[in-house]
LUMROLO-862100 format. One record per residue (C-alpha): residue in three letters; y, x, z; residue number from 1. Coordinates in steps of 0.25 Angstrom, whole numbers, plus 2048, in hexadecimal, padded with zeros to 3 digits. Layout:
BEGIN
KOLVO/resn/Y/X/Z/resi
KOLVO/ALA/Y/X/Z/NUM
...
//
This chain:
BEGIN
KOLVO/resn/Y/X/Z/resi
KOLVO/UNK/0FB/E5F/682/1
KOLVO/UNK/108/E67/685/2
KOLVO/UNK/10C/E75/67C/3
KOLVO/UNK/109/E81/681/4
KOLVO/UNK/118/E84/683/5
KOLVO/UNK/117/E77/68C/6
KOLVO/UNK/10C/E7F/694/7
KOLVO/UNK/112/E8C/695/8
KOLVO/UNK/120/E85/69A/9
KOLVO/UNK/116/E7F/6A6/10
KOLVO/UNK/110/E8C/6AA/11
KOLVO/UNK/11D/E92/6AA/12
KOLVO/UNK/122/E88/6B1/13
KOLVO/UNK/117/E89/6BC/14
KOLVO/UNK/11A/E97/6BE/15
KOLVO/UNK/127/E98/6BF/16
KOLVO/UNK/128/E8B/6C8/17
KOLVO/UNK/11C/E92/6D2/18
KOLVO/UNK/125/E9E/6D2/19
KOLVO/UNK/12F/E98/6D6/20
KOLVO/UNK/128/E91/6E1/21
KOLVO/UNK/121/E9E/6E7/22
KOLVO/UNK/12C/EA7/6E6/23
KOLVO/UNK/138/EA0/6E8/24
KOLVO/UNK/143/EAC/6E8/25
KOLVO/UNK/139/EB6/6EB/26
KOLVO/UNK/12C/EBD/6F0/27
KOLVO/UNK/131/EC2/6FC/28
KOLVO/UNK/123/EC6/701/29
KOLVO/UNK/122/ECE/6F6/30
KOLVO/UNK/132/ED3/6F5/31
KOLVO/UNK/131/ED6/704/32
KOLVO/UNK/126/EE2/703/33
KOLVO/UNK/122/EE6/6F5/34
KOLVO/UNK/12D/EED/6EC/35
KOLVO/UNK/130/EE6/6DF/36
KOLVO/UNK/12E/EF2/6D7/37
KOLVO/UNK/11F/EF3/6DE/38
KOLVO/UNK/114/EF2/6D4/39
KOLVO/UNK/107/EEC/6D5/40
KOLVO/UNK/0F8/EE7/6D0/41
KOLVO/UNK/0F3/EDA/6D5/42
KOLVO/UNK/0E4/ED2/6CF/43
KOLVO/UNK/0E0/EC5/6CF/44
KOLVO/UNK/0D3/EC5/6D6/45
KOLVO/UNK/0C8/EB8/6D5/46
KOLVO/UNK/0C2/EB6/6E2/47
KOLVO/UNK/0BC/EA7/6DD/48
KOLVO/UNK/0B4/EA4/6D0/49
KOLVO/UNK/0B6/E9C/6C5/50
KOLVO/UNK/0C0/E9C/6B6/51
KOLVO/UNK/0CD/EA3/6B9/52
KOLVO/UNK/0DA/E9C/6B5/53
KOLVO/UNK/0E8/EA0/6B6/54
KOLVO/UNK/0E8/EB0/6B0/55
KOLVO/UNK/0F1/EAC/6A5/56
KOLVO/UNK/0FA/EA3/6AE/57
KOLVO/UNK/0F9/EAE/6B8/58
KOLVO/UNK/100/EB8/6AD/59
KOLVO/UNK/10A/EAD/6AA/60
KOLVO/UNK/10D/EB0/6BA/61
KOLVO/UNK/10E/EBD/6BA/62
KOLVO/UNK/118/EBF/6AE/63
KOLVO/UNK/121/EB5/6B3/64
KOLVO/UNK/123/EBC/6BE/65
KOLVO/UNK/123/EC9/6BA/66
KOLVO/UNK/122/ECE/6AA/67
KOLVO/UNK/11E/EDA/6AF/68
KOLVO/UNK/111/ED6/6B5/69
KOLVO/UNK/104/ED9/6AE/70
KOLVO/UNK/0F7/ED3/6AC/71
KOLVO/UNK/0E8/EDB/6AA/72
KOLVO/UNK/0E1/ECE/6A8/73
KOLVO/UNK/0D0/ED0/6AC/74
KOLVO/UNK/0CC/EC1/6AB/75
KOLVO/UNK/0D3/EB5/6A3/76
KOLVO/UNK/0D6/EA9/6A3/77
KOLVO/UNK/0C8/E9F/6A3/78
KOLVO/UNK/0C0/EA9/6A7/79
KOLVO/UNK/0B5/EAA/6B4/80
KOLVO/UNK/0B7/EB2/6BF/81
KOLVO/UNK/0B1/EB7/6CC/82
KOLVO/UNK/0B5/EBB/6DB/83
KOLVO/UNK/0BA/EC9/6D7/84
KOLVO/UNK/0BE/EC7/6CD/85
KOLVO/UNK/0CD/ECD/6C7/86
KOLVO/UNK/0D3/EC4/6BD/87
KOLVO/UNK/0DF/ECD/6BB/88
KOLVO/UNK/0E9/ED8/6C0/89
KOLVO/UNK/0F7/ED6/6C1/90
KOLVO/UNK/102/EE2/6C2/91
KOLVO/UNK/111/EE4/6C3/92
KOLVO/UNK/11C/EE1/6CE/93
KOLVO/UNK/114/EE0/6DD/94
KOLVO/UNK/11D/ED5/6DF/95
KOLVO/UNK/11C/ECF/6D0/96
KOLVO/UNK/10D/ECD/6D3/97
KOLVO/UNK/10F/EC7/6E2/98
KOLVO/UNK/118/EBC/6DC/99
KOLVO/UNK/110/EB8/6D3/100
KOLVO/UNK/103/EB9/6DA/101
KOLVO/UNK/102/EAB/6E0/102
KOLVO/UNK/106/EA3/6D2/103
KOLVO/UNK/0FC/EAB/6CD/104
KOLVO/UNK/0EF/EA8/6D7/105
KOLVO/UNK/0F5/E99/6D8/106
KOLVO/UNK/0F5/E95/6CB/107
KOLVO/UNK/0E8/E9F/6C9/108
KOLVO/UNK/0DF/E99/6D4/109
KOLVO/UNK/0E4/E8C/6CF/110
KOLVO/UNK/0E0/E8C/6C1/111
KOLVO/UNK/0D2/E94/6C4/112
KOLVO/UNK/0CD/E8B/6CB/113
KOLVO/UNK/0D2/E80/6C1/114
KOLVO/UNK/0CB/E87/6B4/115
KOLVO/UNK/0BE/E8A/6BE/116
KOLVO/UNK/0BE/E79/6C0/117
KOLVO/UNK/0C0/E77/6B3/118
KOLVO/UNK/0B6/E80/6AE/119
KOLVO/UNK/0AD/E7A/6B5/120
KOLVO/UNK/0AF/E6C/6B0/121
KOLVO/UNK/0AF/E72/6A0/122
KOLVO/UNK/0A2/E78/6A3/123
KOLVO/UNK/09C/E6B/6A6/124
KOLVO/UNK/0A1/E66/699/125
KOLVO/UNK/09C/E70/691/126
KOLVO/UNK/091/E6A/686/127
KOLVO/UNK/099/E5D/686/128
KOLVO/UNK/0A6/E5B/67D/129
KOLVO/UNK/0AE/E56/68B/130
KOLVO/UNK/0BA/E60/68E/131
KOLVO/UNK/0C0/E61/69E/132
KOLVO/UNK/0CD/E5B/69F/133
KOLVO/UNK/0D8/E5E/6AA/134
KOLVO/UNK/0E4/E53/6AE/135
KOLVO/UNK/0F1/E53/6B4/136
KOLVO/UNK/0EB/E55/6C1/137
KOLVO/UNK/0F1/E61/6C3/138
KOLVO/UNK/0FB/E69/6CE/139
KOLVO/UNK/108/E66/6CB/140
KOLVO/UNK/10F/E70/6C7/141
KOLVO/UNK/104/E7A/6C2/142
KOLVO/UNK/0FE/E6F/6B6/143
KOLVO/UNK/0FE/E79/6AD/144
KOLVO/UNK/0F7/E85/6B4/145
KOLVO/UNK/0EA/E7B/6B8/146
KOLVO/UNK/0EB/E74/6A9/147
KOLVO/UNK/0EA/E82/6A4/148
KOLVO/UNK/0DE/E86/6AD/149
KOLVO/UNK/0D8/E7A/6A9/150
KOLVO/UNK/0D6/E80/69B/151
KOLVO/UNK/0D3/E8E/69F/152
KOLVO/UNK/0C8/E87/6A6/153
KOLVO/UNK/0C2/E80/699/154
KOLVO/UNK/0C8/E73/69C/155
KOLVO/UNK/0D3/E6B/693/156
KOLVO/UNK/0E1/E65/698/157
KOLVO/UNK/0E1/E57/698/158
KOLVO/UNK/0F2/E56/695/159
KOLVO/UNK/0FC/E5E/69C/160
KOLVO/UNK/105/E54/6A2/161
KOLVO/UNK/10A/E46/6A0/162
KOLVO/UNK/112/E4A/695/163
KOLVO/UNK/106/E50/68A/164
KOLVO/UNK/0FD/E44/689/165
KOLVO/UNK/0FC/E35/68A/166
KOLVO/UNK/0F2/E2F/694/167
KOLVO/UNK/0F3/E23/699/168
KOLVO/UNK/0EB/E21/6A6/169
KOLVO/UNK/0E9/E15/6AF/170
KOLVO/UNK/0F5/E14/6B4/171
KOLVO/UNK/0FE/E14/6A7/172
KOLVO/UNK/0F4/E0A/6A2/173
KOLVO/UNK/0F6/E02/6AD/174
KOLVO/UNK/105/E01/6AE/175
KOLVO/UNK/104/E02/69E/176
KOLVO/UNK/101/DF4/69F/177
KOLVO/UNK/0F2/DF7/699/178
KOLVO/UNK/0EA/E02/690/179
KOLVO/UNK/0EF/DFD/683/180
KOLVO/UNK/0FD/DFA/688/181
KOLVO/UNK/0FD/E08/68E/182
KOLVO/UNK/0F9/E0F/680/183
KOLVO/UNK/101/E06/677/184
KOLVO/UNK/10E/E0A/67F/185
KOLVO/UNK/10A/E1A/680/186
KOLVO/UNK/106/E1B/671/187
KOLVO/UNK/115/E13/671/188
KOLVO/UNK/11A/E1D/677/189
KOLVO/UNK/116/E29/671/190
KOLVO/UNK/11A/E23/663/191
KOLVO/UNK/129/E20/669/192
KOLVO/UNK/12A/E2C/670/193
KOLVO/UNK/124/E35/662/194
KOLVO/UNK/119/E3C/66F/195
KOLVO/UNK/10B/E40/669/196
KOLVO/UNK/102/E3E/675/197
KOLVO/UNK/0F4/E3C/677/198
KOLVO/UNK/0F2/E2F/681/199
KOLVO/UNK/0E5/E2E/689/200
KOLVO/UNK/0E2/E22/68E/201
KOLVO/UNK/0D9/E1F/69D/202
KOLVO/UNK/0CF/E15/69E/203
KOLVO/UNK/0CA/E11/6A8/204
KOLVO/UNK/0BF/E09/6A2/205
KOLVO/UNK/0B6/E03/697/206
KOLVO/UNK/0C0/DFA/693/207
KOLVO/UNK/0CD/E03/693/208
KOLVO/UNK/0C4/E0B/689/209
KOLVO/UNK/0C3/E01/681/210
KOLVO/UNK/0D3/DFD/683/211
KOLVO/UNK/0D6/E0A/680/212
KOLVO/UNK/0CE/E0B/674/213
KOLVO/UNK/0D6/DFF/66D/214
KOLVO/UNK/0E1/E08/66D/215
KOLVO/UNK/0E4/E13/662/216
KOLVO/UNK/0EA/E22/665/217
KOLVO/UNK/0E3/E23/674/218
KOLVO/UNK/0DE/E33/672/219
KOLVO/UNK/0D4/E34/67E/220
KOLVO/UNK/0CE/E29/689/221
KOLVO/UNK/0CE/E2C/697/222
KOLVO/UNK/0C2/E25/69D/223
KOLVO/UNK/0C6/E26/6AE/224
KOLVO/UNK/0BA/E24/6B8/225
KOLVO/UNK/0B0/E20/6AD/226
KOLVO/UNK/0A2/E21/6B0/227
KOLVO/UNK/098/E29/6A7/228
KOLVO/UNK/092/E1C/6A1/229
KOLVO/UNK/0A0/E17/69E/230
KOLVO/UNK/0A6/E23/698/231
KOLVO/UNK/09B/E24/68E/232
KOLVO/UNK/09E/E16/68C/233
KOLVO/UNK/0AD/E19/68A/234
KOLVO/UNK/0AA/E25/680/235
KOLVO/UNK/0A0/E1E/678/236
KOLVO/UNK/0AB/E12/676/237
KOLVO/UNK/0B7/E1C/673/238
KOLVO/UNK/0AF/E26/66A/239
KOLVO/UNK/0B9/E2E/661/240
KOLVO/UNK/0C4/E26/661/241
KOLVO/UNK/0CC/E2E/66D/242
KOLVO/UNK/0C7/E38/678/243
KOLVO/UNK/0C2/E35/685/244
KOLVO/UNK/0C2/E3D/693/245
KOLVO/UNK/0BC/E39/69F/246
KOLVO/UNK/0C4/E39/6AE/247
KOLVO/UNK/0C2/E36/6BC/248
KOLVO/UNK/0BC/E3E/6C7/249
KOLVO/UNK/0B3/E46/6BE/250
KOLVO/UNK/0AC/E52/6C3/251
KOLVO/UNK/0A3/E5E/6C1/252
KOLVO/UNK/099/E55/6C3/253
KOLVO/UNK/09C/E49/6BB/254
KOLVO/UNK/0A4/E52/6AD/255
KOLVO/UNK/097/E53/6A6/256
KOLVO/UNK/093/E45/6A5/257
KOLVO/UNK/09E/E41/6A2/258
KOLVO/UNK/0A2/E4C/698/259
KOLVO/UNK/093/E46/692/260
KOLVO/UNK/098/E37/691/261
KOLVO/UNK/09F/E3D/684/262
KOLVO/UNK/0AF/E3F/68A/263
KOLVO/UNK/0B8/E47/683/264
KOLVO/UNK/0BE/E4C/68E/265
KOLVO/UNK/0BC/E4D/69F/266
KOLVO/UNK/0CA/E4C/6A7/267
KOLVO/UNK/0C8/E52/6B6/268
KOLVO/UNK/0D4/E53/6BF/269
KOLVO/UNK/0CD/E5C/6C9/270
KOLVO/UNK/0CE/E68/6BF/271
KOLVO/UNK/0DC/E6A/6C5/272
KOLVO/UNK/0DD/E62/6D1/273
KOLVO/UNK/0D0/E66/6DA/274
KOLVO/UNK/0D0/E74/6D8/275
KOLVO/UNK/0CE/E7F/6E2/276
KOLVO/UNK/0D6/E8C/6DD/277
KOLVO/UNK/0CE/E99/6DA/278
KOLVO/UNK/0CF/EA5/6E6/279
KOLVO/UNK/0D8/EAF/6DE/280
KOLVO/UNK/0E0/EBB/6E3/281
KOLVO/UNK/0EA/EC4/6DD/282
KOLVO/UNK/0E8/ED1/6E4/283
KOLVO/UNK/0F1/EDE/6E4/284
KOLVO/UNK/0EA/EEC/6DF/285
//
């Protein structure tokens, strides 16, 4: 997984970038009708329910566009809200607060309703040792900010990025020349290339299981589209000698049972890409 140095670079990049995108050389709504030595109180009000997401992100916001801002937090990160509810004031420079206001319910919207999903789906596991995973079906551009509501929601990041981890789906197999092949080149690779990188392997059935399984430093098997019956069959085979997650078109309704063939973990891509944002307003006072 990358550093947390690697993280904070991407979330500043992701600010600065939308920044630059929304304001271009300048508010001029804002610089046409409000002095820029006006002050001013705005608070983030709920008008949905569900887990909030985004209150720390939406400080990053804040100072980067003005240090001068402050923050009175009522509601953190993780945490259920309500319609009505205030999650935080914001005060300072009117015009500070209006340039940074649609970052901050963009990203905010965005990754509540992210955490809200994947809530959800980590309630569902509970009692079982299975734990959500997220993928790189993400937005472009934003990866970080709905990776990060991921696990203020409860859930765990699969791998940020290409770079982070070793997986080796259908595809690389396949042009790979073959399981074994694939992996005898990747661990290769990595030895020439002095890279420490986990590799997960996809199967796709019984008898890439049992392929992959021939072959030594594989740390997690990804059984893709596996029924129940085959995924306890899968588990039972593997045991302890790596980690195995379940995928493919898996749901509120299906998690459980699967989570109770005996997976380590359950990957969903909809966490991040069928989400509909949470109603949030920043409101002056």
């Amino acid at each position: 997984m990358i550093s947390e140095a690697q993280f904070k670079h991407e979330l500043d990049l992701i600010i600065s970038n939308a920044i630059r995108e929304d304001v271009g050389d300048g508010d001029h709504s804002s610089l046409a009708c409000i002095p820029s030595d006006a002050v001013g109180k705005a608070k983030l009000l709920v008008k949905d329910e569900g887990i909030i997401a985004g209150v720390e992100f939406a400080k990053m916001v804040f100072a980067y566009v003005d240090a001068d801002m402050k923050v009175e937090t009522l509601i953190q990160d993780g945490e259920r809200v309500k319609y009505g509810d205030i999650v935080f004031y914001v005060e300072g420079r009117s015009q500070s607060i209006l340039k940074a206001e649609r970052l901050v319910l963009n990203a905010m919207q965005r990754m509540s309703s992210i955490a809200t999903k994947t809530h959800v789906y980590a309630d569902l596991l509970k009692g079982t040792d299975a734990k959500v995973l997220d993928t790189r079906k993400t937005t472009p551009g934003i990866r970080a900010i709905e990776k990060w509501a991921v696990k203020i929601g409860g859930g765990e990041n699969h791998r940020f990025a290409l770079y982070d981890m070793i997986m080796l789906k259908d595809n690389h197999i396949d042009f790979a020349g073959g399981i074994t092949k694939a992996i005898a080149k990747t661990q290769q690779y990595l030895k020439e290339t002095n890279r420490d990188l986990k590799i997960i392997v996809e199967a796709r059935d019984m008898n890439e299981v049992r392929e992959i399984l021939q072959s030594e430093g594989v740390f997690r098997i990804l059984l893709d589209n596996f029924d129940y019956d085959t995924t306890r069959e899968a588990v039972a085979l593997i045991g302890s000698k790596c980690l195995t997650e379940s995928s493919g078109n898996i749901n509120e309704k299906t998690i459980r049972q699967y989570a109770e063939c005996g997976v380590n973990y359950i990957s969903s891509g909809a966490l991040t890409h069928s989400v509909y944002n949470m109603d949030l307003s920043l409101k002056a006072m």
